[in-house]
C-alpha positions as CSV (number, residue, x, y, z in Angstrom):
1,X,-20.7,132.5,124.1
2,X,-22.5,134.3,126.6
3,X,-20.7,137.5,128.6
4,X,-18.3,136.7,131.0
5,X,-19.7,137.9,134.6
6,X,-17.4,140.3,136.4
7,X,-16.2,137.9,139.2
8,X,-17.6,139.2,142.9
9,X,-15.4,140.0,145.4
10,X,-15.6,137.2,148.0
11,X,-18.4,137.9,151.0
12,X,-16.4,137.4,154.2
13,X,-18.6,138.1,157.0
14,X,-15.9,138.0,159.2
15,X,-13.7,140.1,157.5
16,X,-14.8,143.9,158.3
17,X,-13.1,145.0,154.9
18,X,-15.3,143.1,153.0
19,X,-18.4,145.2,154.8
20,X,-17.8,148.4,152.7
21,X,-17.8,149.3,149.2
22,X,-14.8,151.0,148.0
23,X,-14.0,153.2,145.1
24,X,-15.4,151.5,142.0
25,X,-17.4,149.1,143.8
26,X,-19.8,152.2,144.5
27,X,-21.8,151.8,141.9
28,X,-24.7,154.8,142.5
29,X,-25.6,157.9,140.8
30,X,-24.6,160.4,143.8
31,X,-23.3,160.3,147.2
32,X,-23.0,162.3,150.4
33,X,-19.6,163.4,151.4
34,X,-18.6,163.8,154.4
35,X,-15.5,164.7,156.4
36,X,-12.5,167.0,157.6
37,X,-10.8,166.7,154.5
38,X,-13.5,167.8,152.3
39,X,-13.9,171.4,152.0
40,X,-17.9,171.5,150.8
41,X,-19.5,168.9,152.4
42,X,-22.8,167.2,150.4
43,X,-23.9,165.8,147.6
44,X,-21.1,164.9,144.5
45,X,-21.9,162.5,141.5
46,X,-20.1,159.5,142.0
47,X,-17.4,160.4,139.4
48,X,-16.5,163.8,140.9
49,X,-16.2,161.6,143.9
50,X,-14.0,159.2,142.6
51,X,-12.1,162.0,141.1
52,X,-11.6,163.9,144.2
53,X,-10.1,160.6,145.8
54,X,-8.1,160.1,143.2
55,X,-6.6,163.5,143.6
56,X,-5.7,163.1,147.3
57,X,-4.5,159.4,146.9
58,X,-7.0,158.1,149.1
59,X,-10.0,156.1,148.3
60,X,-13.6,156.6,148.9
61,X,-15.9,154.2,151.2
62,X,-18.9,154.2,151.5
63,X,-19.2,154.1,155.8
64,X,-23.3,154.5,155.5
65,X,-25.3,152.3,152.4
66,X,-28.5,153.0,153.5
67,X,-28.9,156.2,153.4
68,X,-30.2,158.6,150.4
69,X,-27.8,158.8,149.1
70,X,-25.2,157.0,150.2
71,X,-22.4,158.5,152.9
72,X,-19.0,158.3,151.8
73,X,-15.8,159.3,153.3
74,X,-12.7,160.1,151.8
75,X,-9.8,158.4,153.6
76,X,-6.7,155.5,153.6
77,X,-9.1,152.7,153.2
78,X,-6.3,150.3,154.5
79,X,-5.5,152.4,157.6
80,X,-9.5,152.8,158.5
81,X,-9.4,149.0,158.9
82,X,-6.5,148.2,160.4
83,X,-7.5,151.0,163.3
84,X,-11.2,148.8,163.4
85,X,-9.5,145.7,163.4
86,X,-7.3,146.8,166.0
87,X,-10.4,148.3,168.4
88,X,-12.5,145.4,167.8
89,X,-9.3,142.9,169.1
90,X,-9.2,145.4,172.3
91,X,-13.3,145.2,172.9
92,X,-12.6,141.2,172.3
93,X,-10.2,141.1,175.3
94,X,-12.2,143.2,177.7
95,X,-15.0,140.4,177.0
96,X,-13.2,137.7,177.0
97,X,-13.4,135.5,180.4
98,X,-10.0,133.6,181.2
99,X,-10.0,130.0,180.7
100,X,-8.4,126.9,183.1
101,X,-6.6,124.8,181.1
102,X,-6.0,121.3,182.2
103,X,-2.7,120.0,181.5
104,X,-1.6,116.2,183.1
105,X,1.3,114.6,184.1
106,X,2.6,111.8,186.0
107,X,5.5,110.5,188.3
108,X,6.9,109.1,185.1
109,X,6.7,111.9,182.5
110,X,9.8,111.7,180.8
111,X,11.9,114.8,179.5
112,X,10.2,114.7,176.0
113,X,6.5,114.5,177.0
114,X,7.5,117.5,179.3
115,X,9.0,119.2,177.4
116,X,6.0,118.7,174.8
117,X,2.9,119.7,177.7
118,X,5.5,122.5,178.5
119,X,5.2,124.1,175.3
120,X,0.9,124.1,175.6
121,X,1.3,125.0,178.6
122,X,2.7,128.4,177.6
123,X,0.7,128.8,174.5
124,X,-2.2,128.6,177.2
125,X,-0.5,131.5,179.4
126,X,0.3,133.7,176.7
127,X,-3.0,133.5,175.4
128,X,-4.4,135.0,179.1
129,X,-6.0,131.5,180.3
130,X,-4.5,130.1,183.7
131,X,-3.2,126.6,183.8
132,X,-4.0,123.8,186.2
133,X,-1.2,120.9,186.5
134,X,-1.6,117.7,188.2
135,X,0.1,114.7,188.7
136,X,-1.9,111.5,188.8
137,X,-0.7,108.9,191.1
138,X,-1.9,105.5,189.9
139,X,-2.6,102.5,191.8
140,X,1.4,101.9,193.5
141,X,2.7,105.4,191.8
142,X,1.2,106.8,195.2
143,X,4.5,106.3,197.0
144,X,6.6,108.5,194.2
145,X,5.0,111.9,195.8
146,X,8.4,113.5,196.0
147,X,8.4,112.8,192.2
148,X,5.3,114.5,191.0
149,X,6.1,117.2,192.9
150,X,9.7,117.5,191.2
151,X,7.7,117.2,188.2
152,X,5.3,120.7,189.1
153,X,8.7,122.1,190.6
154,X,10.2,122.0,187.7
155,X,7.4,123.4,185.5
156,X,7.5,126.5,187.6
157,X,10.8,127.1,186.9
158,X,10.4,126.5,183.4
159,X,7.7,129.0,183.1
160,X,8.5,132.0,186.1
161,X,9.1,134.5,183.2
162,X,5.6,134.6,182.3
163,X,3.7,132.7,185.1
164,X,2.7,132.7,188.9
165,X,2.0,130.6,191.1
166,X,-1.6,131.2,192.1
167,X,-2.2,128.0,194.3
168,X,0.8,125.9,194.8
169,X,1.4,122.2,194.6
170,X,-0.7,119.9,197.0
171,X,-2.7,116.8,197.3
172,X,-6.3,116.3,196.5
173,X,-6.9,112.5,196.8
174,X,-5.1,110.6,194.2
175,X,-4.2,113.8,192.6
176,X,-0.7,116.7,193.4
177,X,-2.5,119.7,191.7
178,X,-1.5,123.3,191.2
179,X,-2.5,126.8,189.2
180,X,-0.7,129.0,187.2
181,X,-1.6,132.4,186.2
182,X,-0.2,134.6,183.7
183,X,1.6,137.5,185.0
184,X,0.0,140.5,183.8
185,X,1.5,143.8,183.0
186,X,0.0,147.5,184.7
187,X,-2.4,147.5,182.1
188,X,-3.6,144.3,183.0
189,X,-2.4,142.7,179.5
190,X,0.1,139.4,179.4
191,X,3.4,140.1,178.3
192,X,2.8,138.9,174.8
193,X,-0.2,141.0,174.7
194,X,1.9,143.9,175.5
195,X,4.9,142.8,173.1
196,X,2.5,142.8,170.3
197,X,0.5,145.6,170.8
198,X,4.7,147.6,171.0
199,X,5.3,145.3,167.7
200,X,2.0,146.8,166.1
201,X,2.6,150.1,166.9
202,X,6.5,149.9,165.7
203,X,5.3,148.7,162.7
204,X,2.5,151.1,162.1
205,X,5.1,154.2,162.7
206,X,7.4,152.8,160.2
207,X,4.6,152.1,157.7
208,X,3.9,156.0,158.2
209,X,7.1,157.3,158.0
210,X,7.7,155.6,154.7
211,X,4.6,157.2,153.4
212,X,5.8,160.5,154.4
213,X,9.1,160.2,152.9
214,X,9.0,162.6,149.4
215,X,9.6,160.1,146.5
216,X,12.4,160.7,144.4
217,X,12.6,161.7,140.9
């Protein structure tokens, strides 16, 4: 039988852990390292390297492949990309243009195909995009106005803890339309935007302090 190949950690481009080598995966002569927390920055062989990561409990990346020789840095891999994660989801948002989301109703809509638009609806408007409702009046529904507009009424209601109203209910040819937009927070964020970045930041103090803790004996 021939020699079983080391199986290859999976190539996620998405994924920015999967960009850097770590620890054993740096498989050069010497590196370059770099950093606060090294006390004679330059060049180490790769096992002094390792060693000295070892030693602190940290793990070494390599943060610059193409250089001669590589740059490494010393650090909490894990905690290096959760912080990259995290600033690449903040550059995301900043880009990111807000959406109108059609959702449609009519006269009729019963209390279980409300309640089912209701809940995209919301998804829509968490996620930052605005929402346009309409009620369409077809052929004799015309004369059941007061309905659709009990219908959009009623959606506000439903959704005033996270929504305005940025254009209310009114009549565009066979059509009772209106906009909702999410209400954003001082920071210009929606309020599940700001609930998770609290939730994240919660989670990540904890994480910390539990690091911190001495271990017992």
């Amino acid at each position: 039988m021939g020699k079983r190949r080391r199986k290859a950690r999976p190539n996620y481009k998405d994924d920015i852990k999967f960009k850097y080598r770590v620890n054993e995966e740096i498989r050069v002569p010497q590196v370059r390292l770099v950093g606060d927390n090294i006390p004679r920055q330059g060049i180490y062989p790769i096992e002094e390297a390792l060693r000295m990561a070892r030693e602190m409990e940290l793990d070494l990346v390599e943060v610059a492949p193409n250089a001669d020789p590589p740059v490494c840095r010393i650090m909490d891999f894990n905690k290096f990309i959760f912080e990259k994660k995290k600033k690449e989801k903040e550059q995301k948002k900043k880009t990111q243009q807000t959406e109108v989301k059609e959702i449609r109703f009519t006269p009729m809509t019963d209390d279980h195909d409300f309640e089912f638009k209701l809940r995209y609806a919301r998804s829509f408007l968490e996620d930052g995009d605005k929402v346009k409702a309409y009620v369409f009046f077809k052929g004799r529904q015309i004369v059941f106005k007061d309905r659709g507009e009990q219908v959009l009424q009623r959606m506000i209601e439903e959704l005033k803890d996270i929504a305005t109203v940025e254009s209310p209910p009114k009549m565009e040819g066979r059509r009772m339309i209106m906009i909702l937009a999410p209400i954003k927070t001082k920071k210009g964020k929606t309020k599940k935007q700001s609930l998770e970045e609290k939730q994240t930041e919660q989670t990540e103090q904890s994480t910390q302090t539990t690091e911190q803790q001495p271990s017992e004996k």
